[in-house]
C-alpha positions in Angstrom: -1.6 -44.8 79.8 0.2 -48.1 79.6 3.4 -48.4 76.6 1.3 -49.9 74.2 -1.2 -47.9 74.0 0.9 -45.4 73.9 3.0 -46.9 71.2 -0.6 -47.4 69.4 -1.7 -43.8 69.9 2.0 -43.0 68.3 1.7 -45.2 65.5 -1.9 -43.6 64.3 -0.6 -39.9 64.6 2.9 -40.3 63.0 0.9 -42.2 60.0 -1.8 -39.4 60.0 0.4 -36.8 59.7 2.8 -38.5 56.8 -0.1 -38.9 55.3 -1.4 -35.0 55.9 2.1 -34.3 54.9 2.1 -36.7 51.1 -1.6 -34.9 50.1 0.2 -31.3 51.2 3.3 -32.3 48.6 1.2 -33.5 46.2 -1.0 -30.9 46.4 1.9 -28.2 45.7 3.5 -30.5 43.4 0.0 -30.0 41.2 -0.5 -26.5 41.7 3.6 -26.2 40.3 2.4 -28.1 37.4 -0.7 -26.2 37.1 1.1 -22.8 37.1 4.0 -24.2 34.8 1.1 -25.4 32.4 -0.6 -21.7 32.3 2.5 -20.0 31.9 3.4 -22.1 29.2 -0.3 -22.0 27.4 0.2 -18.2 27.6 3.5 -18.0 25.9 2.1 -20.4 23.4 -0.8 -18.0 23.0 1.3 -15.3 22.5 3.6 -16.7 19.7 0.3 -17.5 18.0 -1.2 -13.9 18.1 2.2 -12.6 16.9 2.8 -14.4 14.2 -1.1 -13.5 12.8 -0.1 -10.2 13.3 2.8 -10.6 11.2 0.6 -12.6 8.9 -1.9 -9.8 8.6 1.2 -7.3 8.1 2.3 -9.3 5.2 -1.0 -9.8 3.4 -1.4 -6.1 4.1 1.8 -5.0 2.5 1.3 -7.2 -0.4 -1.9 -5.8 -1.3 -0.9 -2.2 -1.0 1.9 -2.7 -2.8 0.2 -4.3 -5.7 -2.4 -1.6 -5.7 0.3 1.2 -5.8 1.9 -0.2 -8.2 -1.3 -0.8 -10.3 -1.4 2.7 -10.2 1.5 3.7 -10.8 1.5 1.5 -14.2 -1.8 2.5 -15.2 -0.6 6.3 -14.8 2.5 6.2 -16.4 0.4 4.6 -19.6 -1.4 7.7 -19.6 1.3 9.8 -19.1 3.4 8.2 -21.8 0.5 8.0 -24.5 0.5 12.1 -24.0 3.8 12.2 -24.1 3.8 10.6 -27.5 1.2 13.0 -28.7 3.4 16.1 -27.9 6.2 14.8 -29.7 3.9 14.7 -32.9 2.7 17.9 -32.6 6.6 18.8 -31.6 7.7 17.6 -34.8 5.5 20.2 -36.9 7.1 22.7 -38.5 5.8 25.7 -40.7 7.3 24.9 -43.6 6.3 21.0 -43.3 4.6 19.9 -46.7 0.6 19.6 -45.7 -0.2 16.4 -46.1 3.2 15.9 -43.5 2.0 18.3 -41.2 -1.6 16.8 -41.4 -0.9 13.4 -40.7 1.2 14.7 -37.4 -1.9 16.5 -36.3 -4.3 13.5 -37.0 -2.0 11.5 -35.0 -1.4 13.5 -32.2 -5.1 13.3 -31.9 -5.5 10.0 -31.9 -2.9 9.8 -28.7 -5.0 12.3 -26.8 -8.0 10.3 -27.1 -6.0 7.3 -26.3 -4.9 8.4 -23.7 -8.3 9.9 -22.4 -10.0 6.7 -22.9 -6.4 5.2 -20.4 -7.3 8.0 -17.8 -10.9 6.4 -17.2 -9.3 2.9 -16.5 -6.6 5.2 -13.8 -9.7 6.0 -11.8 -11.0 3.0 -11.0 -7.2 2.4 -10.0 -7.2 5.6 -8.1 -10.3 4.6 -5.8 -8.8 0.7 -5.3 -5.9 3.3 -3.7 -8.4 5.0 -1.5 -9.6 1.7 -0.5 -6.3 0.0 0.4 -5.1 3.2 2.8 -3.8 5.0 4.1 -5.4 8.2 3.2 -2.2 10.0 3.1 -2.0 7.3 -0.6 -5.3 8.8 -1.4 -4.3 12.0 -1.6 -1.0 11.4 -3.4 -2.8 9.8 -6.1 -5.1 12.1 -6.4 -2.3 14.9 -6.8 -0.8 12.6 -9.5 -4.3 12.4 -11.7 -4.7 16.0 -10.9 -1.4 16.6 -12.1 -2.4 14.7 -16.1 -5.9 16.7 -15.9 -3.1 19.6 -16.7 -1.2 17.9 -18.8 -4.5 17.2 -20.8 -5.4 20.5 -21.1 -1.7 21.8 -22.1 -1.9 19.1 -24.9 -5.4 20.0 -26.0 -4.4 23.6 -26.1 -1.5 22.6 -28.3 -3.7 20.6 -30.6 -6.0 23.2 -31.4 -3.7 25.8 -32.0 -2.1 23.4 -34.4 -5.6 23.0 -36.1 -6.0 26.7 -36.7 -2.1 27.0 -37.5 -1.8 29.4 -34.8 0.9 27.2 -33.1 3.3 29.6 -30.8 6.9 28.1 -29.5 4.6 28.9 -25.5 2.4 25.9 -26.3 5.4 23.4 -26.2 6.9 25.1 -23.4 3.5 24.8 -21.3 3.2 21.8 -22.2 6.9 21.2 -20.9 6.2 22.6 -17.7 2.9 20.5 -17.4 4.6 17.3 -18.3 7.4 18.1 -15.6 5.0 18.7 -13.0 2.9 15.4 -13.9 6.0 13.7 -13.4 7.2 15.2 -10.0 4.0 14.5 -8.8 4.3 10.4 -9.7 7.6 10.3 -8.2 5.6 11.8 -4.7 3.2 8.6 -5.1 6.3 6.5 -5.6 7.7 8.0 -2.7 4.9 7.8 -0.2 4.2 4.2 -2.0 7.9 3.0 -0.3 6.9 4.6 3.1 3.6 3.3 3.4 4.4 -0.6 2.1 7.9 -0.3 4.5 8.7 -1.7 8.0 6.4 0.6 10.2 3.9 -1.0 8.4 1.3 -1.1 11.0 1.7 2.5 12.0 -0.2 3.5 9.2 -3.2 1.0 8.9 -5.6 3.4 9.0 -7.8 4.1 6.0 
């Protein structure tokens, strides 16, 4: 083979391979970008999913806490319109001129009935509980209705022993004990209500 073909022949392969050599660079130099542009796409994905997460935590804690707290108000209406009642019949004495003692009684009436007609409003709050989770709420508030169903009855039972004059000093202390117990039992709502709307949210989003 004379020099210049030679020289030729040398020419065509060194160009040949720089050229092999620019595609092979390139070609890493895209699949860098290509990687680079995945990774980045699934951080970006990520972020994304974790703030609707925390999006859907939010809106979740907001609406449990406005239905516990619905609750909570409607119950305490019913509780305090009972409570007013009891005080009525509290303040009757014996010796109490009739028409005094009368007017007590027909008032202390009225407040039970108000406060009936309240309690059927609390259990359409009560089921919006059941709905909004978790079922550990639903059972609180049942406790805390089941709780004023006593305190009704303690009430009533006052009342009619009051109609008949056969009032003892044991109908205000049962319905002492009956109003305490009402109470505790709200304040166990309350409580679970903090634990339930708190930071470990989403460890309880089951109904």
């Amino acid at each position: 083979m004379d020099a210049g073909l030679a020289g030729l022949l040398g020419g065509v392969i060194g160009a040949a391979v720089g050229a092999v050599g620019a595609t092979a660079s390139a070609w890493i130099t895209g699949r860098k970008a290509e990687q680079q542009a995945k990774i980045q796409s699934e951080a970006q994905l990520g972020q994304a999913r974790l703030q609707i997460d925390a999006e859907r935590t939010r809106a979740l804690r907001e609406s449990r806490k406005s239905a516990y707290l619905a609750f909570a108000e409607g119950w305490h209406l019913v509780f305090g319109t009972l409570s007013e009642a009891s005080i009525k019949l509290g303040g009757i004495e014996a010796s109490d001129p009739p028409e005094e003692r009368e007017e007590r009684r027909q008032t202390a009436r009225r407040l039970w009935n108000e406060a009936r007609a309240l309690n059927r409003s609390l259990d359409r709050l009560q089921h919006v509980v059941y709905v909004e989770g978790p079922h550990q709420m639903g059972g609180a508030a049942q406790a805390a209705t089941g709780a004023l169903v006593t305190y009704f009855g303690a009430v009533l039972d006052w009342l009619h022993a009051v109609d008949h004059g056969a009032e003892t000093p044991q109908h205000g202390s049962d319905q002492q004990g009956a109003s305490s117990d009402a109470h505790g039992k709200l304040l166990d709502f309350l409580y679970a209500a903090s634990d339930a709307t708190g930071l470990d949210i989403s460890d309880t989003r089951a109904p």
